[in-house]
PDB file of N, CA, C and O in Angstrom:
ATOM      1  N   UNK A   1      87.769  -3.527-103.584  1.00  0.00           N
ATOM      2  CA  UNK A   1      88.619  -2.371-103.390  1.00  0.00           C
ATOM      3  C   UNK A   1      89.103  -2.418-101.944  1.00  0.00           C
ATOM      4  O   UNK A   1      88.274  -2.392-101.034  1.00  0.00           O
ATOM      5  N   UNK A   2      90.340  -2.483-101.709  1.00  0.00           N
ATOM      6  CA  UNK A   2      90.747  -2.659-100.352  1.00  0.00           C
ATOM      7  C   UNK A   2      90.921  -0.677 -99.584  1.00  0.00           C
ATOM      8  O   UNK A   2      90.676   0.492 -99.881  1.00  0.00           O
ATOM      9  N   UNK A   3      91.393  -1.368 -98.699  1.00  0.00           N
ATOM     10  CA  UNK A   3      91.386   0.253 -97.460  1.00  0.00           C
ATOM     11  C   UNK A   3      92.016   1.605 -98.259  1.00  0.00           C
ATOM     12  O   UNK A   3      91.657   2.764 -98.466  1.00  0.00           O
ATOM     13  N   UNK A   4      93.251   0.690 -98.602  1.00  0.00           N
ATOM     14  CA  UNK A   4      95.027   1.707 -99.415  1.00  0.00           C
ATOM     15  C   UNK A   4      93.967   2.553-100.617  1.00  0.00           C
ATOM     16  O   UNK A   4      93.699   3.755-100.617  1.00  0.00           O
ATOM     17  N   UNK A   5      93.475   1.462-101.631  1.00  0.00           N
ATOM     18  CA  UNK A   5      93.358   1.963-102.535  1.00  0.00           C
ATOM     19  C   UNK A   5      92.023   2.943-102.872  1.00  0.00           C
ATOM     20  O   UNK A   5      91.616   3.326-103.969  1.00  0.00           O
ATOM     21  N   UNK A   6      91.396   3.255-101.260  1.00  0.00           N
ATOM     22  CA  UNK A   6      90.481   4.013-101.417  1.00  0.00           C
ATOM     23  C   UNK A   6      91.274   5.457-101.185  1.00  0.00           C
ATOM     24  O   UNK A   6      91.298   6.484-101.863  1.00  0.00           O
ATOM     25  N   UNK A   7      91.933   5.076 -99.886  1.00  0.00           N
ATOM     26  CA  UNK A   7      92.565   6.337 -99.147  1.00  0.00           C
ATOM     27  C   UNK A   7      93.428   7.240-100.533  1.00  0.00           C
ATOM     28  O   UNK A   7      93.362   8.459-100.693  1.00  0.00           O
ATOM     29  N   UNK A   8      94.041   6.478-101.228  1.00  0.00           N
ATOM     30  CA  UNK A   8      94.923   6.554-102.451  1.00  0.00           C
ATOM     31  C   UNK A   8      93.593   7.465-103.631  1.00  0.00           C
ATOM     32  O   UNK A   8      93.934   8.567-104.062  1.00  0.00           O
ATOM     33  N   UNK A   9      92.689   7.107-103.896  1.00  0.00           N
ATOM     34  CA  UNK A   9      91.855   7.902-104.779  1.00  0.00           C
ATOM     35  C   UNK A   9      91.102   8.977-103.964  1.00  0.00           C
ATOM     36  O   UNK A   9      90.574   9.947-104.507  1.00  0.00           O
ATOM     37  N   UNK A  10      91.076   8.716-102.414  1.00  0.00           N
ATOM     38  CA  UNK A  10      90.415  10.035-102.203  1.00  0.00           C
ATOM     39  C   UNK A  10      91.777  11.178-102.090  1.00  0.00           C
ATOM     40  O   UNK A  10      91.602  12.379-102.298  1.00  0.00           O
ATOM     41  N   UNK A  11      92.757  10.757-101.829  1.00  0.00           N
ATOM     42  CA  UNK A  11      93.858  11.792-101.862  1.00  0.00           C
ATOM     43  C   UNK A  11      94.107  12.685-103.372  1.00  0.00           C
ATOM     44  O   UNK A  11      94.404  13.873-103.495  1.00  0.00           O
ATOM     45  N   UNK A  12      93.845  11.545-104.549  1.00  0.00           N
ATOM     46  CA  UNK A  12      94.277  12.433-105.616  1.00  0.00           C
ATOM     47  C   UNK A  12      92.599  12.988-106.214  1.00  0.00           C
ATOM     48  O   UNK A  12      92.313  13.563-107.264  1.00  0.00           O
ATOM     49  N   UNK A  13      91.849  12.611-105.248  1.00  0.00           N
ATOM     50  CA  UNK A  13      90.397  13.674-105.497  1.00  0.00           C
ATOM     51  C   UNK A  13      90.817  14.823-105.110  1.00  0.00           C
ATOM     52  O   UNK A  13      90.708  15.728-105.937  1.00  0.00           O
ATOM     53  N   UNK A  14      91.153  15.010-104.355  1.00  0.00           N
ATOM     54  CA  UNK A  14      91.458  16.309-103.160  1.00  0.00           C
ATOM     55  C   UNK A  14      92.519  17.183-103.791  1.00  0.00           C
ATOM     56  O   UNK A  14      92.580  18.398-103.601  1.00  0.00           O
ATOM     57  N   UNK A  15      93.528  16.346-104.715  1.00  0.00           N
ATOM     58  CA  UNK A  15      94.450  16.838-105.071  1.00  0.00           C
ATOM     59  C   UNK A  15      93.987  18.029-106.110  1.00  0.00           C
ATOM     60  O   UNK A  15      94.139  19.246-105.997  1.00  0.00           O
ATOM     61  N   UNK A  16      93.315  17.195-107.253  1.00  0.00           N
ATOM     62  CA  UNK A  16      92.821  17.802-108.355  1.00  0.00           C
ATOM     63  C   UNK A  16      91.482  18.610-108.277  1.00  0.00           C
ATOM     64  O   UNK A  16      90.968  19.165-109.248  1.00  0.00           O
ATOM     65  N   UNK A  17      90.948  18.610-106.919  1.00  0.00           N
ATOM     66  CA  UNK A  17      89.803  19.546-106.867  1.00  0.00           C
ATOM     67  C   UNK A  17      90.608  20.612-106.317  1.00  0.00           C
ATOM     68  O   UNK A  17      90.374  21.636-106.959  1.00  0.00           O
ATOM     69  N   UNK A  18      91.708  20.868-105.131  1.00  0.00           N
ATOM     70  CA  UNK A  18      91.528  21.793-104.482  1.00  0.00           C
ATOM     71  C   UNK A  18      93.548  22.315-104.836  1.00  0.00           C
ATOM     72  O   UNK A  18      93.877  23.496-104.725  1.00  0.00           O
ATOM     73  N   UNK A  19      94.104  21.733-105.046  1.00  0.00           N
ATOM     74  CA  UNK A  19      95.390  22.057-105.018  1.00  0.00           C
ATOM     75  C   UNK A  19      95.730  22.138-106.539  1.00  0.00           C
ATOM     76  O   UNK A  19      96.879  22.403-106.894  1.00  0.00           O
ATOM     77  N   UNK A  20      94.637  21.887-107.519  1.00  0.00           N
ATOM     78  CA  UNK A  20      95.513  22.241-109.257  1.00  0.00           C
ATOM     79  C   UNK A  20      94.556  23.633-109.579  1.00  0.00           C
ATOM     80  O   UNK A  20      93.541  23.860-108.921  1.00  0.00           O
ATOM     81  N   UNK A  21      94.928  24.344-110.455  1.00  0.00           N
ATOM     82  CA  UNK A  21      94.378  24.962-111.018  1.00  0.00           C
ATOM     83  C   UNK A  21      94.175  25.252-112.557  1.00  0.00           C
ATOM     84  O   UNK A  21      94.397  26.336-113.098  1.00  0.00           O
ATOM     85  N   UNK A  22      93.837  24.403-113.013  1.00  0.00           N
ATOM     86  CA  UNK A  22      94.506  24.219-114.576  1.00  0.00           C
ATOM     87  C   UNK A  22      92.892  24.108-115.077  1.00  0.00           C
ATOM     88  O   UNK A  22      92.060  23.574-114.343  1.00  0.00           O
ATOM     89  N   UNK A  23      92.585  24.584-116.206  1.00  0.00           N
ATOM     90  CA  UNK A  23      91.308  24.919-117.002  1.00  0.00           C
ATOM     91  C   UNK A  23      91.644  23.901-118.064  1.00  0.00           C
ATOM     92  O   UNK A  23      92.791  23.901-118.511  1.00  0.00           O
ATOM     93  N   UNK A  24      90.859  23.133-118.460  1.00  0.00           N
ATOM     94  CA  UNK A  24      90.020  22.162-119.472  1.00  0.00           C
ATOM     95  C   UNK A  24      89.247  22.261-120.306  1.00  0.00           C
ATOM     96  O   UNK A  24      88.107  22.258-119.841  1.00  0.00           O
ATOM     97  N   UNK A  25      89.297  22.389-121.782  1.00  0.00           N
ATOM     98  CA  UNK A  25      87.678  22.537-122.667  1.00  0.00           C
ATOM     99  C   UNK A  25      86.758  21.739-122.352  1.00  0.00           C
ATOM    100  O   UNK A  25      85.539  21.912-122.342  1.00  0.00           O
ATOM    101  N   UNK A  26      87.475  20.709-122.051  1.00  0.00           N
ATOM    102  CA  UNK A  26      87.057  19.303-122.553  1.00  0.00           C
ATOM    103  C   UNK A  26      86.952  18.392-121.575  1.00  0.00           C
ATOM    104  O   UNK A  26      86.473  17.305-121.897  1.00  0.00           O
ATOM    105  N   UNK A  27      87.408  18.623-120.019  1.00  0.00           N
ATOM    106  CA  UNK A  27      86.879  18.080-119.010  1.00  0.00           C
ATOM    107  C   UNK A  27      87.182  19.071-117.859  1.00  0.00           C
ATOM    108  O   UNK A  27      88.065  19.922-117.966  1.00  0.00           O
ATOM    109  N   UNK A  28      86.190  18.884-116.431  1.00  0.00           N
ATOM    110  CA  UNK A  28      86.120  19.734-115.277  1.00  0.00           C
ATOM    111  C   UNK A  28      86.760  18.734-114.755  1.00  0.00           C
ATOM    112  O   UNK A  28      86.376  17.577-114.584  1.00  0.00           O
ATOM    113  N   UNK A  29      88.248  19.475-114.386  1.00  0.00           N
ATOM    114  CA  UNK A  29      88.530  18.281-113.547  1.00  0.00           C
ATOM    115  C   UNK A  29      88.545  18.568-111.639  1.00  0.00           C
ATOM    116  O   UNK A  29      89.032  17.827-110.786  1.00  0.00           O
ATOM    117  N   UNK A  30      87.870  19.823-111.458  1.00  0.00           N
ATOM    118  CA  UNK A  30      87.098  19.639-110.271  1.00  0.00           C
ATOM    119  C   UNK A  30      85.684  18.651-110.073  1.00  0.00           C
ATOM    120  O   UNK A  30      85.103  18.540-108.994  1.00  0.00           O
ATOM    121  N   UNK A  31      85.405  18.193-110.924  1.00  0.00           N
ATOM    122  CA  UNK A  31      84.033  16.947-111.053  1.00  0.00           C
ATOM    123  C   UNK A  31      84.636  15.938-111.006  1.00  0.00           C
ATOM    124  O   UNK A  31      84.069  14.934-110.574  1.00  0.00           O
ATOM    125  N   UNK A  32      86.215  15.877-111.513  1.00  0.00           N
ATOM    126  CA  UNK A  32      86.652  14.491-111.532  1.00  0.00           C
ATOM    127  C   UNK A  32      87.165  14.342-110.357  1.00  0.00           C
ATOM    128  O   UNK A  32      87.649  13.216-110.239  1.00  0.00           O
ATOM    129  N   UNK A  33      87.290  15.117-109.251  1.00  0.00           N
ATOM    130  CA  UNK A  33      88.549  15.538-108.340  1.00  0.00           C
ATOM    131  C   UNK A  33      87.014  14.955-107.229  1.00  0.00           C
ATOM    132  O   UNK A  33      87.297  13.950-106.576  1.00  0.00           O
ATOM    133  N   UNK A  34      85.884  15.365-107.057  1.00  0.00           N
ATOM    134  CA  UNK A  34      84.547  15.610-106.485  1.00  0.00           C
ATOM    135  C   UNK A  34      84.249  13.608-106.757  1.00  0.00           C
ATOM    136  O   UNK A  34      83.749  12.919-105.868  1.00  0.00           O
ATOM    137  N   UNK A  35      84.685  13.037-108.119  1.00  0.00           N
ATOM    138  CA  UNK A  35      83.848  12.013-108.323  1.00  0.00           C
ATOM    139  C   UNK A  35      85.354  10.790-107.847  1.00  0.00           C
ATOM    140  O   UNK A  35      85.191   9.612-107.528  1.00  0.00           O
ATOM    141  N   UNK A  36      86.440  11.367-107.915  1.00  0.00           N
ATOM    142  CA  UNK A  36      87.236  10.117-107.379  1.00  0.00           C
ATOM    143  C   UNK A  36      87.631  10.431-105.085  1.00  0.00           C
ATOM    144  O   UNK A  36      88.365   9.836-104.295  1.00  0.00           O
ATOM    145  N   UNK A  37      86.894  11.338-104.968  1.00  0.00           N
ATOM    146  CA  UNK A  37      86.884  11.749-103.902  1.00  0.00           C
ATOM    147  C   UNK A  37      85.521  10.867-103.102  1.00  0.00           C
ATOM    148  O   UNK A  37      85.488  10.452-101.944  1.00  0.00           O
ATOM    149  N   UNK A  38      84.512  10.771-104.120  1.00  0.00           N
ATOM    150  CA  UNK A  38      82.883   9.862-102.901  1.00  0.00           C
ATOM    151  C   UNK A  38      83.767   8.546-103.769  1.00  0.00           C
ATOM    152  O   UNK A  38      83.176   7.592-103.263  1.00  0.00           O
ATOM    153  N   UNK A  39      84.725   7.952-104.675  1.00  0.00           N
ATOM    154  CA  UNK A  39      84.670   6.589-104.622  1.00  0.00           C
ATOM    155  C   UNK A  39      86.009   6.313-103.438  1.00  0.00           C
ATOM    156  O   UNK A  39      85.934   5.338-102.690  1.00  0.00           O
ATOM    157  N   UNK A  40      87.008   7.110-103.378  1.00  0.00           N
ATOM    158  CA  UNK A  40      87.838   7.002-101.619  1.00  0.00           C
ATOM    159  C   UNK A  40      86.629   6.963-101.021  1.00  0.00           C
ATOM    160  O   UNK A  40      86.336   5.773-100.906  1.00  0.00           O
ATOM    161  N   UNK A  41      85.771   7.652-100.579  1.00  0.00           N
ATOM    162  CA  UNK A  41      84.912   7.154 -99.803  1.00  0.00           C
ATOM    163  C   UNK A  41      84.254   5.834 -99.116  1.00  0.00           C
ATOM    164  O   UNK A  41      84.247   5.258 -98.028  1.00  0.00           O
ATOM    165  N   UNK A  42      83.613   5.693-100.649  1.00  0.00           N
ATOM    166  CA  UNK A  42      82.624   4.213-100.466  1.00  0.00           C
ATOM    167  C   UNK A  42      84.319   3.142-100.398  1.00  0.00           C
ATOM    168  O   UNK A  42      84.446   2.546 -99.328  1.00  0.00           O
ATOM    169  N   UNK A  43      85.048   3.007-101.044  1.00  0.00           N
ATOM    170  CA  UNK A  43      86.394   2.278-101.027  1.00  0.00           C
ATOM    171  C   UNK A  43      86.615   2.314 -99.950  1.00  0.00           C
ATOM    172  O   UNK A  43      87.143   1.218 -99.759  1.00  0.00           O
ATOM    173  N   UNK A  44      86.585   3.032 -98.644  1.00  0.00           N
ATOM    174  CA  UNK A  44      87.144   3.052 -97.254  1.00  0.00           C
ATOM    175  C   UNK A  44      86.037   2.883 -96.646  1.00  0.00           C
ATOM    176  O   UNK A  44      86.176   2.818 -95.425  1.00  0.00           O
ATOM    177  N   UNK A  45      84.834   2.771 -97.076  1.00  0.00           N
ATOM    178  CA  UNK A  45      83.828   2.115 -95.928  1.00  0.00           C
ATOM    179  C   UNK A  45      83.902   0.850 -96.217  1.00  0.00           C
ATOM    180  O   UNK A  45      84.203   0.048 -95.333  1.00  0.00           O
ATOM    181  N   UNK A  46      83.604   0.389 -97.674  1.00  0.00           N
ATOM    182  CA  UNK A  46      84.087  -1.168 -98.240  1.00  0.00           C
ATOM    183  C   UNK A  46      85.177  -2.178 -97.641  1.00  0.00           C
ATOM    184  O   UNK A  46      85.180  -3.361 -97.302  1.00  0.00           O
ATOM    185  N   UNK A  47      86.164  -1.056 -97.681  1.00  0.00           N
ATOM    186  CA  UNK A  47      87.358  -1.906 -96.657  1.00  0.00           C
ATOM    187  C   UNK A  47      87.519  -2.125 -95.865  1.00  0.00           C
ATOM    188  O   UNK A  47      88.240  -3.085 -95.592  1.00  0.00           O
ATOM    189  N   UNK A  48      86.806  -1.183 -94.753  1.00  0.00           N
ATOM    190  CA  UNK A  48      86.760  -1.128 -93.298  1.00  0.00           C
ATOM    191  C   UNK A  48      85.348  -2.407 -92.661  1.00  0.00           C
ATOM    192  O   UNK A  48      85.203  -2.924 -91.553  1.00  0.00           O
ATOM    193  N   UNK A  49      84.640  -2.518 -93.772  1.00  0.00           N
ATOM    194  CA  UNK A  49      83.343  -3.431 -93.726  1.00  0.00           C
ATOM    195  C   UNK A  49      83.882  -4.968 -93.562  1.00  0.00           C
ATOM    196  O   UNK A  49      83.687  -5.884 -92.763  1.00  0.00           O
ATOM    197  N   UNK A  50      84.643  -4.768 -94.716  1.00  0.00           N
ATOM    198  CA  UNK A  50      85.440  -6.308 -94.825  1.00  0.00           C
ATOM    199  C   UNK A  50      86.294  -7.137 -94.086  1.00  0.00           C
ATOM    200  O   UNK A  50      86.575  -8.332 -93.986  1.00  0.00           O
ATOM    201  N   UNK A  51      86.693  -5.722 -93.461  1.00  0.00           N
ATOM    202  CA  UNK A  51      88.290  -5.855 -92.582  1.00  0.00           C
ATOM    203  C   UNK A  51      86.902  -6.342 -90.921  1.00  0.00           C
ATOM    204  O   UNK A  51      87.439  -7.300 -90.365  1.00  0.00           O
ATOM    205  N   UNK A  52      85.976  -6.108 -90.396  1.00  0.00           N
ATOM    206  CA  UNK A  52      85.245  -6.010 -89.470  1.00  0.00           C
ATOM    207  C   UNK A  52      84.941  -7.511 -89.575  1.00  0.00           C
ATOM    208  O   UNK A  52      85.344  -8.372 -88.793  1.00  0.00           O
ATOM    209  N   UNK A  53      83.963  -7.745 -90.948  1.00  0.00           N
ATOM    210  CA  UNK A  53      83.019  -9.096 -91.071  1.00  0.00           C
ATOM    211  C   UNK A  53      84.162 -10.848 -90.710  1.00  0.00           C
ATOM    212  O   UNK A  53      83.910 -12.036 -90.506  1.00  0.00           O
ATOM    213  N   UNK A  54      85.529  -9.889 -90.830  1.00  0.00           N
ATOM    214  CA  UNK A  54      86.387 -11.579 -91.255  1.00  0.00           C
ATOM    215  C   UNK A  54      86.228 -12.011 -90.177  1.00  0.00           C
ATOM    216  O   UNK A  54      86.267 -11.569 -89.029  1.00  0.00           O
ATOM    217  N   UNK A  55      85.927 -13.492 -90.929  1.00  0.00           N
ATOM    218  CA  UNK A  55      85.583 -14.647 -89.729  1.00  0.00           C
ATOM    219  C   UNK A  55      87.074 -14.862 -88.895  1.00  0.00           C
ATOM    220  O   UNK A  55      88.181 -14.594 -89.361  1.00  0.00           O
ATOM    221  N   UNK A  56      86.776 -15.445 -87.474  1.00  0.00           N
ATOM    222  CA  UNK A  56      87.567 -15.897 -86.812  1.00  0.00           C
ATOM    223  C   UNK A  56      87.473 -17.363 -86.075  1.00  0.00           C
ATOM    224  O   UNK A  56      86.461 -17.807 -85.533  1.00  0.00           O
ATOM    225  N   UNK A  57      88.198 -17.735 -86.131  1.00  0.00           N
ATOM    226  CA  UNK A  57      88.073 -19.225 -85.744  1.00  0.00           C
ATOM    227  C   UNK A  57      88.659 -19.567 -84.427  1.00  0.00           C
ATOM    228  O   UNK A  57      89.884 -19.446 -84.401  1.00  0.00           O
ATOM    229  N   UNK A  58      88.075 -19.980 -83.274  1.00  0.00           N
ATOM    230  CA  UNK A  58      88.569 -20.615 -82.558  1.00  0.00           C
ATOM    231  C   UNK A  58      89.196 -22.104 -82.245  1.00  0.00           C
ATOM    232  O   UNK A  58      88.267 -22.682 -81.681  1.00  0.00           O
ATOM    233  N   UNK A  59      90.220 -22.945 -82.322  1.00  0.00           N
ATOM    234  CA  UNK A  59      90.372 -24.026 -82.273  1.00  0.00           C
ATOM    235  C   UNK A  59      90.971 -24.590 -80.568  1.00  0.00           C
ATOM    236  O   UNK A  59      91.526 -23.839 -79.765  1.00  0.00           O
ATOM    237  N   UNK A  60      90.740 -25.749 -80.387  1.00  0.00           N
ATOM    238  CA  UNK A  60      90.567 -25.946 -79.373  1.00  0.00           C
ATOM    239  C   UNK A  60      91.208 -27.879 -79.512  1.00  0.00           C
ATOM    240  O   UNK A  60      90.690 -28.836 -80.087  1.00  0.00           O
ATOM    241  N   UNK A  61      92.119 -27.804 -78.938  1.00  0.00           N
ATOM    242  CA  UNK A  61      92.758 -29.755 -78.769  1.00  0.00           C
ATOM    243  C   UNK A  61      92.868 -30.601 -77.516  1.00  0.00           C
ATOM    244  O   UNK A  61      93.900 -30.478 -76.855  1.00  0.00           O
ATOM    245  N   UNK A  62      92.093 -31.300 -77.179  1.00  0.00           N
ATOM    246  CA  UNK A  62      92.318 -32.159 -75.940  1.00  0.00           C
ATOM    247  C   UNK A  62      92.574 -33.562 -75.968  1.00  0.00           C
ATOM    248  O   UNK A  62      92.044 -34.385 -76.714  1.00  0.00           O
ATOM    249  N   UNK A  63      93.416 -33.756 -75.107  1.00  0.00           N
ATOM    250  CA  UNK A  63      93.970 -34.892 -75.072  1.00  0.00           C
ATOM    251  C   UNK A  63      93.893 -35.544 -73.857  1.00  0.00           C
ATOM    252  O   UNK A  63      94.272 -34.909 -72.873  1.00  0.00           O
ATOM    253  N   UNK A  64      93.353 -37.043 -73.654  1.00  0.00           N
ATOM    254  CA  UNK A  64      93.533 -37.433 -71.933  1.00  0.00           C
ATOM    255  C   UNK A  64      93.466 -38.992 -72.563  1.00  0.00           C
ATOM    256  O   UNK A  64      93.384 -39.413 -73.717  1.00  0.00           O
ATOM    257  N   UNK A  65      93.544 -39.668 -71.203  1.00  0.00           N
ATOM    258  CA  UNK A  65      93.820 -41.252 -71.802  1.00  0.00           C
ATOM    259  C   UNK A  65      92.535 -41.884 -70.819  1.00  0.00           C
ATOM    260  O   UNK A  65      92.297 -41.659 -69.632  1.00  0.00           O
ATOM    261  N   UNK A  66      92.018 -42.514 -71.526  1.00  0.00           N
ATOM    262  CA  UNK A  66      90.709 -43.448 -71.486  1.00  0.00           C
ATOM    263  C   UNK A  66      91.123 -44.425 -70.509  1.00  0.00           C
ATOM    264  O   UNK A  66      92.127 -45.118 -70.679  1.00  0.00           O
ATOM    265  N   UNK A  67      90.250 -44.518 -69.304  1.00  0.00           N
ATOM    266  CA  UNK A  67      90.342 -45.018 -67.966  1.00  0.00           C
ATOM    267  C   UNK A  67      90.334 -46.323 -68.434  1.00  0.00           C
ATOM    268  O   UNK A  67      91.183 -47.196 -68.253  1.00  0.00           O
ATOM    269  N   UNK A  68      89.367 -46.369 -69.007  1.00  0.00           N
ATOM    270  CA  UNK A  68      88.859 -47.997 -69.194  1.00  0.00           C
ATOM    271  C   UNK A  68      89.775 -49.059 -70.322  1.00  0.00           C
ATOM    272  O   UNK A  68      89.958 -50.267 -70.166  1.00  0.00           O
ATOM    273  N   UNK A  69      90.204 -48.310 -71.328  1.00  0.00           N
ATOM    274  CA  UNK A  69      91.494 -49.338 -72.127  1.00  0.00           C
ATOM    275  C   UNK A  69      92.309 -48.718 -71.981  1.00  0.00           C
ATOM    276  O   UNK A  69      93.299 -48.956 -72.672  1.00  0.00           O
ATOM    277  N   UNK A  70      92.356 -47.746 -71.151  1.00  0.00           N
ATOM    278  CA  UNK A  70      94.291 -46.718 -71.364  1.00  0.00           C
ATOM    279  C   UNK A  70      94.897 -46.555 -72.579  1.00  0.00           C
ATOM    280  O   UNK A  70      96.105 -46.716 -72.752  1.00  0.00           O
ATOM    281  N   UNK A  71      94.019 -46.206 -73.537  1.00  0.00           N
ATOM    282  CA  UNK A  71      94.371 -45.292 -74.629  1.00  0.00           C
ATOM    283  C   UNK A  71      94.525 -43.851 -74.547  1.00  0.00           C
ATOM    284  O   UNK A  71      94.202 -43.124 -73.608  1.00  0.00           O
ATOM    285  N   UNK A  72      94.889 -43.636 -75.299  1.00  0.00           N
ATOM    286  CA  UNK A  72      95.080 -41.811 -75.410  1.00  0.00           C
ATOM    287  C   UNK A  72      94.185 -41.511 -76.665  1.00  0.00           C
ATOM    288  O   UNK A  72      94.205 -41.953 -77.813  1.00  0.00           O
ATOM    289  N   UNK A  73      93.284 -40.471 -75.929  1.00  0.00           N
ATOM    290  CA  UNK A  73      92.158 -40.106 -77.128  1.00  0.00           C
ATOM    291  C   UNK A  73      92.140 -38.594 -77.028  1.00  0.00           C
ATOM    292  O   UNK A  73      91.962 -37.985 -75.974  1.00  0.00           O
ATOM    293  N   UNK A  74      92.389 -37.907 -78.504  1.00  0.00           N
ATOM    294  CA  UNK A  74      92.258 -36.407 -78.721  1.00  0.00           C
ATOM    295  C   UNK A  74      91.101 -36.037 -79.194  1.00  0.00           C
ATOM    296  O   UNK A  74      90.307 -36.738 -79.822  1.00  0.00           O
ATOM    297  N   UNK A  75      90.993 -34.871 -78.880  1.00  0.00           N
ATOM    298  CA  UNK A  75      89.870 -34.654 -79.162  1.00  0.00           C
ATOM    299  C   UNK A  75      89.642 -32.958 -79.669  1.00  0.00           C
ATOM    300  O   UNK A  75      89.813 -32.203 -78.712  1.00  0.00           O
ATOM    301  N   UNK A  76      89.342 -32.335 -80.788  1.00  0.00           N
ATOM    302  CA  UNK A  76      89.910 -31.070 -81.617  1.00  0.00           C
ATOM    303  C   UNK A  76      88.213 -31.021 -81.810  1.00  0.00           C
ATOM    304  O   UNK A  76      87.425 -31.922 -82.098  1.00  0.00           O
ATOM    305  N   UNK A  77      87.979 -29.436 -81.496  1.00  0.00           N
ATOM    306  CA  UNK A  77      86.923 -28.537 -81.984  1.00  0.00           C
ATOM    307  C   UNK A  77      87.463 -27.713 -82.695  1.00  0.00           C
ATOM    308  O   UNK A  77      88.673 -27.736 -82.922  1.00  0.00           O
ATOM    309  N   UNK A  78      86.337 -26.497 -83.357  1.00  0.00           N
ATOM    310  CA  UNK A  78      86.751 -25.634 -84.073  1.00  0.00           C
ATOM    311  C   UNK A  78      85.338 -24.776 -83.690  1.00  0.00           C
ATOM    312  O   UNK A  78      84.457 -25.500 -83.226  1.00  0.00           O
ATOM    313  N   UNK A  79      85.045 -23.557 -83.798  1.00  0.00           N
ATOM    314  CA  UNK A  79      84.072 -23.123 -83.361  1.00  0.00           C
ATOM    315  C   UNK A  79      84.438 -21.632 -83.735  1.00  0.00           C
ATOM    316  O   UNK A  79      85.361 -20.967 -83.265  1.00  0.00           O
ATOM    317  N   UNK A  80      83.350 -21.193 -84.847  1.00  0.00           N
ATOM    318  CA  UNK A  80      83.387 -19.583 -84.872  1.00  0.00           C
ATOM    319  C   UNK A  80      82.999 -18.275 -84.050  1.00  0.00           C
ATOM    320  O   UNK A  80      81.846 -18.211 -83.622  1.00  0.00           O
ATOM    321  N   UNK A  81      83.842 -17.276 -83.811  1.00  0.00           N
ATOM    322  CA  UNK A  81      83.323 -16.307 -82.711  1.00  0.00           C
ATOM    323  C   UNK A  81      81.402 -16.019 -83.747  1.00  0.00           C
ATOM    324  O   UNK A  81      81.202 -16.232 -84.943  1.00  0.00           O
ATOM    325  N   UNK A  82      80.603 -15.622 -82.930  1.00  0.00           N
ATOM    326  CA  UNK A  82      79.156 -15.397 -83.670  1.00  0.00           C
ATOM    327  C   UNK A  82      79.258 -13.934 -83.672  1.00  0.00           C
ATOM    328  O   UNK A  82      78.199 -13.493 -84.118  1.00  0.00           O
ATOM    329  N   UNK A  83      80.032 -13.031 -83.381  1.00  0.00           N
ATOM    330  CA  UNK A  83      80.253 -11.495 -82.911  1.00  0.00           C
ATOM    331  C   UNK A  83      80.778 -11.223 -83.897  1.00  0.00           C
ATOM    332  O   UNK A  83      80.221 -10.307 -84.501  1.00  0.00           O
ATOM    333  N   UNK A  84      82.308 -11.939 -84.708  1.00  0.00           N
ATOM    334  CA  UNK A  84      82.423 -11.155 -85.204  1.00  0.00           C
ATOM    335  C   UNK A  84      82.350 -10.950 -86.806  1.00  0.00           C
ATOM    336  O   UNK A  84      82.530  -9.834 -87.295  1.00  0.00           O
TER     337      UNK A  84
END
């Protein structure tokens, strides 16, 4: 569940708990308004978790020429931040 689509279900929680007023036999839809309101929730901590953990990569290219045969030798790392 990404960031949007939490923010997106806790809005129409909010909607249907606090801005409808319409009576149901057959469902409370202040419970439904209450139960798509904690999944915006956990959906926007989920996303915000994910969006934090992504790896980042540092890359790194060097190039110089070898004293001894006068070649040109490169030389490429790659190395992950450990932070983030």
């Amino acid at each position: 569940m990404s960031l949007g689509t939490g923010i997106v279900l806790f809005v129409i929680g909010a909607i249907l708990t606090f801005a409808t007023d319409i009576q149901l036999d057959w469902i409370n839809l202040d419970v439904v308004g209450y139960i798509l309101m904690i999944a915006g929730i956990v959906g926007i901590i989920l996303g915000l978790v994910v969006l934090l953990r992504r790896r980042q990569s540092v890359s790194t290219t060097r190039s110089a020429v070898d004293p001894v045969s006068g070649e040109r030798v490169t030389s490429s790392t790659a190395e992950r931040d450990p932070l983030v």
